[in-house]
N, C-alpha and C positions, 0 to 999 in steps of 0.2 A: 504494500500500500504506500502511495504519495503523496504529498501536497502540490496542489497546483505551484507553479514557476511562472515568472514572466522574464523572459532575459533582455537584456538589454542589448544593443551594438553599436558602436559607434561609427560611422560611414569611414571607409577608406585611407589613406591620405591622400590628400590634394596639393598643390603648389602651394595655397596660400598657408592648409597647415602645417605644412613641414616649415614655413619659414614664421609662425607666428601671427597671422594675421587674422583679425576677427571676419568670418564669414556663416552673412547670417543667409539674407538672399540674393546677395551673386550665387549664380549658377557656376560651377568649373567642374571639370573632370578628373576623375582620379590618375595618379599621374599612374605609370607604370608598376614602381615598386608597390603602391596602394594594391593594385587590382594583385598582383601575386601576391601578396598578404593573406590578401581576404581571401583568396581560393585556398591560401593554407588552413586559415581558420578553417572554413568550409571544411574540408578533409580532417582537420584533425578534431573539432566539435560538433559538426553533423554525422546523422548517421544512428544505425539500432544501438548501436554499442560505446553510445559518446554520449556526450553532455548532452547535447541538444539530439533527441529524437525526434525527429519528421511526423512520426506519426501519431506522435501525443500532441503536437501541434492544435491546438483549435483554430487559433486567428492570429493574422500576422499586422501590425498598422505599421506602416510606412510613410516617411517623411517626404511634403512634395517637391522635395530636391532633386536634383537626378543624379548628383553622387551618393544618397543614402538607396535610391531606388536600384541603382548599379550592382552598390553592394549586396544587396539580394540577391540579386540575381547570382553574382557570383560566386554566396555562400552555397546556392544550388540543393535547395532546401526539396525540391523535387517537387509542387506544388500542381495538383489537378488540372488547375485553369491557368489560361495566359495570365500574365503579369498584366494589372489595369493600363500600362503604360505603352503596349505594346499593339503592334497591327489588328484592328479586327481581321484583316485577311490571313491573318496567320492561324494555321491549322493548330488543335491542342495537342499536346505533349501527347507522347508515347507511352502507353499503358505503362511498357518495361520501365520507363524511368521515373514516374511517378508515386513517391515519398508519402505524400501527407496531401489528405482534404480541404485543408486550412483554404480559407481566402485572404486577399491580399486586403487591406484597405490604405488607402489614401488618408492620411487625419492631417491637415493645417494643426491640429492642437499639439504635435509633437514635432514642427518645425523649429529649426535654431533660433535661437536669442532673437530677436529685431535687433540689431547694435544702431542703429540711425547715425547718428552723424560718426561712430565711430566704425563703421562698415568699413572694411578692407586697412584698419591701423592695427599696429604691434602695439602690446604692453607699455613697452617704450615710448613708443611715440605720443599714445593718450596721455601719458605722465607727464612728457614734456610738454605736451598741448594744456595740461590744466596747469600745468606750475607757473607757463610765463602766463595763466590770465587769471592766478591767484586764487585757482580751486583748489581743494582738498584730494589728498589721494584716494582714488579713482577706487570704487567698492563694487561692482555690477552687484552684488549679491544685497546693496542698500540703497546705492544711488539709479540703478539702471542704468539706461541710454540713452541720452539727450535725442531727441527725434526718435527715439525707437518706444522698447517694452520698458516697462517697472518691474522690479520681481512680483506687484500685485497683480500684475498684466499676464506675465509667465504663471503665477500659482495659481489662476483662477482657469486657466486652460489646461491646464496640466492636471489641477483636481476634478477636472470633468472628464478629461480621458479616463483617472482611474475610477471614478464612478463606474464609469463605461464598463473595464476591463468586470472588475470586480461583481458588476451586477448582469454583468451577460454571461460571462465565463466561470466564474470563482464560486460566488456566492452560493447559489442553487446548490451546484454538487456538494460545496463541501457543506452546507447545513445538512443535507442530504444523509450522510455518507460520516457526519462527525469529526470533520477538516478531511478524512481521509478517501481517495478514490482509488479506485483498480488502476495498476500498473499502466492498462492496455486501454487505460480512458482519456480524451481530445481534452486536455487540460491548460497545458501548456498556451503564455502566449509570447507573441516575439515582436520585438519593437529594434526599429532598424531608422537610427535618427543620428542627433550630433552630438558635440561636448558638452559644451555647458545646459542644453536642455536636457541631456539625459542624467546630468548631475544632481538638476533642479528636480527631474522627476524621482529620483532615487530619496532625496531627500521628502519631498512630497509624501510618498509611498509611506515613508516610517513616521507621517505626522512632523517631518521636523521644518518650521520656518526656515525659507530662503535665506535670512538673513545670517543661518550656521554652514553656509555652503566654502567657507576656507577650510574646514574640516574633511569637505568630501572631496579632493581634489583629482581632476582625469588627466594624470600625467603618467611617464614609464617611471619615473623614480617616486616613491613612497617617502612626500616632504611632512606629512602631518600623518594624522591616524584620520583613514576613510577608503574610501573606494579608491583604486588609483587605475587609468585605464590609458591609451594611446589610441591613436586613429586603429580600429580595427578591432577595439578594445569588447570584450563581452562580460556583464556581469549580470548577476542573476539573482532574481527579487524575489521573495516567497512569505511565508507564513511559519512563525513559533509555535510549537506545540498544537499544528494543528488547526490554529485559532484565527480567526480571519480579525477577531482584535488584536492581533500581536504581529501585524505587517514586519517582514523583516528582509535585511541586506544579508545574501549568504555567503556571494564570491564576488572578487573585484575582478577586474581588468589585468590584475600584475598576474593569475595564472593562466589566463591567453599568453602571454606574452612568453612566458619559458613554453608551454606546450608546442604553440604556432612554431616557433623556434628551432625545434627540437625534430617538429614532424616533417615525416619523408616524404615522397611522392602520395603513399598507400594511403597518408595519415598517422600513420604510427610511429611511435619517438624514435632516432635514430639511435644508432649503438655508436657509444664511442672508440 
């Protein structure tokens, strides 16, 4: 027996994140090293005998970016229907390679940050930007984004999605069932978005105000105690004891990051 999961993933990398840049809605493509990333993840966390099972899968929401939409695809989660984004003239997948039932959805509520006037700047550069006009160091997690979101803009979308999650997929069964479902039951779900909104959702998830989000940081190095994740990064959201009041954080981002690493063509860790 199981507790529903929702895993998290963070899109690719891009040009602008590998060099630091805030991108919220510029559209760019995942550069090269990104897409063979994620096809590692894919192989080394997809699959019957990995973290992520395909066919416990219930519903997948996707961010309307087309680098988080990419990364789907390239996780290759093995999904019934076309992807929403793709040709209606395109014929459905191949019985043989079809994973999981899940559908795709489309949610605006799990798009990146708005950054507004700070769209496409480094860390750096906002900092210098508020020093010579005599603002305070720069908080997204308290001050927001001048022309963009507030974190009350990001928390109010963000706690309707897990409404969403929880009362379509979670709740029922596990009232049902006592937190606990059959191995071989559509539980699972999978969210395929960016950094800082899927930090904000994580914190959401356990009740904690945006305003603690220095704590949960998506980086490869582990600066503070929280989640820590990189472009590519997957963590994974669930329930204590069972209990659909005890929302909780199970894995970060840092054990993608040795696994993908490690895995060979197959998916499997390599031998030293």
């Amino acid at each position: 027996m199981t507790t529903p999961r929702v895993f998290i993933i963070r899109h690719g990398e891009t040009e602008w994140s590998l060099n630091g840049r805030h991108t919220g809605t510029t559209e760019l493509p995942l550069t090269s090293n990104g897409e063979k990333r994620i096809r590692a993840t894919g192989r080394a966390l997809v699959g019957d005998d990995r973290l992520i099972v395909p066919s416990k899968i219930a519903h997948i929401y996707v961010s309307p970016r087309a680098r988080a939409q990419r990364t789907l695809e390239l996780l290759d989660v093995g999904c019934r229907d076309n992807l929403p984004w793709t040709s209606p003239s395109k014929p459905p997948p191949h019985e043989s390679i079809v994973r999981t039932n899940a559908k795709v959805q489309i949610t605006p509520d799990i798009r990146e940050w708005d950054y507004g006037d700070y769209e496409g700047l480094t860390s750096h550069q906002i900092r210098e930007q508020r020093k010579e006009t005599g603002e305070p160091v720069w908080d997204i997690w308290k001050d927001g984004c001048p022309g963009g979101e507030s974190p009350e803009d990001v928390a109010k979308r963000l706690d309707r999605l897990i409404g969403d999650i929880r009362g379509r997929w979670h709740e029922g069964i596990m009232n049902a069932h006592g937190g606990k479902v059959e191995d071989t039951g559509e539980t699972d779900v999978l969210l395929v978005a960016h950094g800082h909104i899927l930090r904000a959702f994580a914190m959401r998830w356990i009740g904690k105000g945006l305003t603690e989000g220095v704590s949960l940081l998506l980086e490869v190095r582990v600066l503070t105690e929280g989640l820590c994740f990189l472009a590519g990064g997957v963590g994974t959201l669930s329930y204590e004891h069972h209990s659909m009041n005890e929302p909780a954080i199970l894995l970060g981002g840092a054990f993608m990051v040795d696994v993908v690493e490690n895995a060979g063509q197959d998916g499997k860790p390599k031998k030293d």
